[in-house]
N, C-alpha and C positions, 0 to 999 in steps of 0.2 A: 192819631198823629196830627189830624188839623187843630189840635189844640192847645198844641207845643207850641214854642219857640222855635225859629228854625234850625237853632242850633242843640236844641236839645231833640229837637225830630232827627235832624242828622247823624244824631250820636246813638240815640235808640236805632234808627235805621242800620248802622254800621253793626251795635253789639248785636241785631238779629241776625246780620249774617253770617257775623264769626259763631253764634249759637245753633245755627241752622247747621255752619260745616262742622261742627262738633258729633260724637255718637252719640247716639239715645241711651242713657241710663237710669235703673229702678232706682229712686229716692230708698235710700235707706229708712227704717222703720222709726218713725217717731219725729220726722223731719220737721212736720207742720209745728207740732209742739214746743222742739226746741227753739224752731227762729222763733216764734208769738215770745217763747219766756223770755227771749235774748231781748226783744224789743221793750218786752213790758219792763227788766231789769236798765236796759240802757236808758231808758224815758220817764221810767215809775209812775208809770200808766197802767191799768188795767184793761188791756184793747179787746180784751174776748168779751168786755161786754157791750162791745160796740157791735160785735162779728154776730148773724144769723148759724144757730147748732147744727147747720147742715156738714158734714164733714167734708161736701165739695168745697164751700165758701171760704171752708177754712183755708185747703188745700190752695185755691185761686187767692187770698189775701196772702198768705206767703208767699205762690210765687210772686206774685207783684211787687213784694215788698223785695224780694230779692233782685227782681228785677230791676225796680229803679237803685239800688243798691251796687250793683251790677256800672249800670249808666253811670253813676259818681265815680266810679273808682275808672271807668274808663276816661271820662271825660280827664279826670286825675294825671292818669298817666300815659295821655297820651297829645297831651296838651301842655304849652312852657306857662310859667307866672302870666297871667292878666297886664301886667307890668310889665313883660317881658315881649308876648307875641301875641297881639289880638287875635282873636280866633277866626281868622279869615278865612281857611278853609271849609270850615263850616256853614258860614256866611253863603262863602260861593258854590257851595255843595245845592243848599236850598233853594240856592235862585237860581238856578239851571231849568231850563223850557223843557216843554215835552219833548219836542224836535232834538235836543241834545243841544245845542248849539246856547250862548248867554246873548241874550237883548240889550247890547248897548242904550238905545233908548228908552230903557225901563229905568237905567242907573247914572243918566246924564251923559252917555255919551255918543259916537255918530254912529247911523244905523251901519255907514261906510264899512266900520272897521270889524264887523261882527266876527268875520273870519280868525284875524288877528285874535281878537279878547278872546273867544272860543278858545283857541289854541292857548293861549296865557293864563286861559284859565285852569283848561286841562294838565299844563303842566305844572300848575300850582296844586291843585289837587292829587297830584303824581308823588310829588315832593311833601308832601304832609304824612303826617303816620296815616296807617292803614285806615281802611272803612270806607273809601271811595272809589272802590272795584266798580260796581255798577255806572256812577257818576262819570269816570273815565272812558265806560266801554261805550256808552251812550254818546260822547264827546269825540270818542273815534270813529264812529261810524260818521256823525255828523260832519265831521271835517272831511273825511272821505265824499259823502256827498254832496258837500258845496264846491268840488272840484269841477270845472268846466272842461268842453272837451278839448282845450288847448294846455289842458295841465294846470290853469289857472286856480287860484281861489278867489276871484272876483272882484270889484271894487275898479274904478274908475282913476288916470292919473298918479297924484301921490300914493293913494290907498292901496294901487294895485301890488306894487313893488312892496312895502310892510307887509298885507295881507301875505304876499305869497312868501316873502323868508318867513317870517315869521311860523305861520301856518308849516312850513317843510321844515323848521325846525323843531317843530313840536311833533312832528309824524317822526321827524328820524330819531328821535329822543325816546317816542313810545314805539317803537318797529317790534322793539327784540321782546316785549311784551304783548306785541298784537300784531303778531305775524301779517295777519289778514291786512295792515296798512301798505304791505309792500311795494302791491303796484299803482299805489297812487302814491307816493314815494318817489318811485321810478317817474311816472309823469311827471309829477312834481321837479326835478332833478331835471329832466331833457328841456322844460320851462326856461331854469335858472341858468342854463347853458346856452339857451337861445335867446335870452335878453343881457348874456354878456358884451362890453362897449368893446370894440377892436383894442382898446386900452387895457382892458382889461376888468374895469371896474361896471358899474350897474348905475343908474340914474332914470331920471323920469321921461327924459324922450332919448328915442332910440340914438338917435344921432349926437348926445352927447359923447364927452369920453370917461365920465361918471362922477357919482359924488361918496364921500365916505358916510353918510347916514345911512345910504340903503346895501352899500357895499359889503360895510361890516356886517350886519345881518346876513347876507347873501353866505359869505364865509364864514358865519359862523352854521348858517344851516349845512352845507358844502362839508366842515368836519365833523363834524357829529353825523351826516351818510358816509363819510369816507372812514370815520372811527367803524359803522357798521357792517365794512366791507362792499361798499357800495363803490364799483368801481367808474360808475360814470362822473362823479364827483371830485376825481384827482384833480383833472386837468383845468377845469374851472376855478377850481380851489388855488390852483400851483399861480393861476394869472392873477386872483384876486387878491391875492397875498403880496404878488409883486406891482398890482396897484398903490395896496396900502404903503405900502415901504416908499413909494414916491412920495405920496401924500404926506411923509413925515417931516419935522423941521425939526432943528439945530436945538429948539429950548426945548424939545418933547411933545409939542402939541401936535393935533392931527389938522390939516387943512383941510374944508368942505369939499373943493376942487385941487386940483395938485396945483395948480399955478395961482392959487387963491392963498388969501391973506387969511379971509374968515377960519376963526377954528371955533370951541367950544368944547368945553370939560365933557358934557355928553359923547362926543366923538370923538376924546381924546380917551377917554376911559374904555369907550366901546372897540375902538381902533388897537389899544392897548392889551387888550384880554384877546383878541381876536390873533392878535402878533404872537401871543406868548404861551398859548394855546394850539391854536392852529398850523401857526411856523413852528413847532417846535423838531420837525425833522430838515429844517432850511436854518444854513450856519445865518449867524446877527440877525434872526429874524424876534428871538423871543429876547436877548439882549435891548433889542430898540423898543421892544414891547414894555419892558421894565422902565427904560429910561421916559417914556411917556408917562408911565404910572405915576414913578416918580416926583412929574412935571404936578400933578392935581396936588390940593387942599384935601386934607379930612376934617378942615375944621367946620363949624356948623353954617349955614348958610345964613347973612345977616339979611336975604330978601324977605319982604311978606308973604309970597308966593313959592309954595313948597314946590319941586322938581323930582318926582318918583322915577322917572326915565331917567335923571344925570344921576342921581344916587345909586340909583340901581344898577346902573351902571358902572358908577366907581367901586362900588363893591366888589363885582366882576372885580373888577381891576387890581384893586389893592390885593383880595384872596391870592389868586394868581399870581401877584410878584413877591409871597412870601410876605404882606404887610399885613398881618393878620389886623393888628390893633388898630390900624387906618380902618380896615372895615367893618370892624367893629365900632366905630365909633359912629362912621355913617349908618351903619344900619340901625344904630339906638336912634338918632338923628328919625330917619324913616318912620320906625315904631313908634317913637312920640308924635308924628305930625298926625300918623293916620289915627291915632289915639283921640287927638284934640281935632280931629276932624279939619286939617287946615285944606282952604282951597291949593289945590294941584293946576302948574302951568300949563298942562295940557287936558283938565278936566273936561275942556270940552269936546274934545275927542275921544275916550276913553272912559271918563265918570267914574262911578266909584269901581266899575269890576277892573278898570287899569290899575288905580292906583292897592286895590286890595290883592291881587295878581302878583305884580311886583313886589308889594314890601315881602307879601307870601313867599316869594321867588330867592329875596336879598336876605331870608331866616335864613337859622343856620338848619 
């Protein structure tokens, strides 16, 4: 294995354990024979007399040959064009620590956000075809225990409010496949209700009355426990949705602050999915949601500087208001930057397992 690639470690790793949950069965008589003649006929090579006459040797160069044979046709289909979806999964399969958790500052970005990327990463690899069973279980445990005894997942400031939506939205995403995340879930959750603003929305010191960067996350972790029958999640959810809906203006954009001018395509798209999603049992909530969608560009971004977080986000967006081909469009937009390797406006928060997380996240 240490003398793979990591993506082809990754892919061997995966075919063992779909081979492992398979039954054991007798090779039928003559096995060895016919793959060596299949090979020597497809290559027009003579390989038996490369091969030692032991009839184990023989036995172990077949399986092998089947083996990696095996790996190709996985790697085949269960993977899109090269062209189409870099193999990030994989990628981020391999570079996962012992501890479960991904090393921001191994990939460029803040040790701060480890919580965060873990969780982005986890559900990047959730969302990929199979073979990252292990890679996940290992990643749920981890987030489990970088929980503090306040419910928290740690991080100082800005970091604290990302780390922890983030992080509870990727536990309430994996629940119903890892039961055992429940009650740190539950923590998690009594957290997000105890740094709600008397306004309703969430922001970085207590005494604000919030901003929609960290809000929207907040709500969208909030639905996805309350889609899992998570009942402490309503009531938080029912305020932070009637946050957003103030936060909305007349052209569709989302304000930072509700009596604030500042908006941004990032928060208008995140605010947009969160409305149309989450409101969707509250009359003109997912209505105002479309009409923000609406308000965005899918055309391609003419800055130097690629933006995985605003893309990835209008993605969200566009899907959900029925705009398929707007998201499709950003998401090629996406797949070409991290292709060409283009610097990310928050690389240095993030590095490359953010922006490989996300485009992972914005495939179909």
């Amino acid at each position: 294995m240490n003398e793979l690639a990591p993506a082809d470690a990754a892919a061997f790793s995966a075919l063992a354990g779909c081979l492992r949950a398979m039954p054991g069965r007798e090779p039928s008589a003559g096995l060895t024979d016919r793959i060596l003649s299949a090979v020597d006929t497809e290559r027009g090579l003579d390989r038996r007399r490369f091969l030692m006459p032991s009839p184990w040797w023989g036995t172990l160069a077949a399986s092998l040959i089947a083996a990696l044979s095996l790996i190709a046709v996985y790697q085949q289909r269960t993977r899109a064009p090269a062209s189409e979806q870099p193999d990030g999964a994989a990628w981020l399969a391999a570079s996962q620590e012992p501890d479960g958790t991904w090393s921001p500052t191994k990939h460029g970005g803040a040790e701060a956000y480890r919580p965060a990327l873990t969780a982005l990463s986890a559900l990047a690899l959730d969302r990929a075809p199979g073979g990252f069973a292990p890679q996940i279980q290992r990643a749920c445990d981890a987030l489990a225990a970088l929980q503090g005894a306040d419910g928290a997942f740690g991080g100082e400031g800005r970091a604290r409010l990302y780390n922890h939506a983030i992080t509870t939205f990727a536990l309430a995403t994996l629940c119903p496949k890892h039961p055992a995340l429940k009650p740190a879930l539950e923590r998690a959750l009594a957290y997000v209700s105890a740094q709600q603003t008397a306004q309703g929305g969430w922001d970085y010191e207590p005494r604000s009355e919030g901003n929609a960067a960290v809000t929207t996350w907040q709500v969208r972790a909030l639905a996805c426990a309350e889609a899992q029958g998570f009942e402490a999640a309503k009531t938080p959810l029912r305020k932070g949705l009637r946050w957003l809906r103030g936060a909305a203006r007349d052209d569709g954009s989302i304000a930072y602050h509700r009596a604030s001018t500042a908006c941004s395509d990032s928060l208008t798209a995140l605010a947009a999915y969160a409305l149309i999603t989450a409101g969707k049992a509250f009359p003109g909530l997912p209505e105002l949601g479309r009409h923000a969608a609406g308000s965005l560009s899918a055309a391609p971004e003419k800055a130097a500087v690629a933006d995985c977080y605003r893309d990835y986000a209008k993605v969200l967006a566009f899907e959900s208001s029925g705009a398929a081909a707007r998201a499709e469009t950003v998401r090629r937009q996406m797949l070409a930057q991290q292709k060409a390797a283009q610097p990310d406006q928050w690389e240095s928060v993030g590095g490359k397992l953010y922006t490989t997380a996300l485009t992972a996240l914005a495939s179909r």
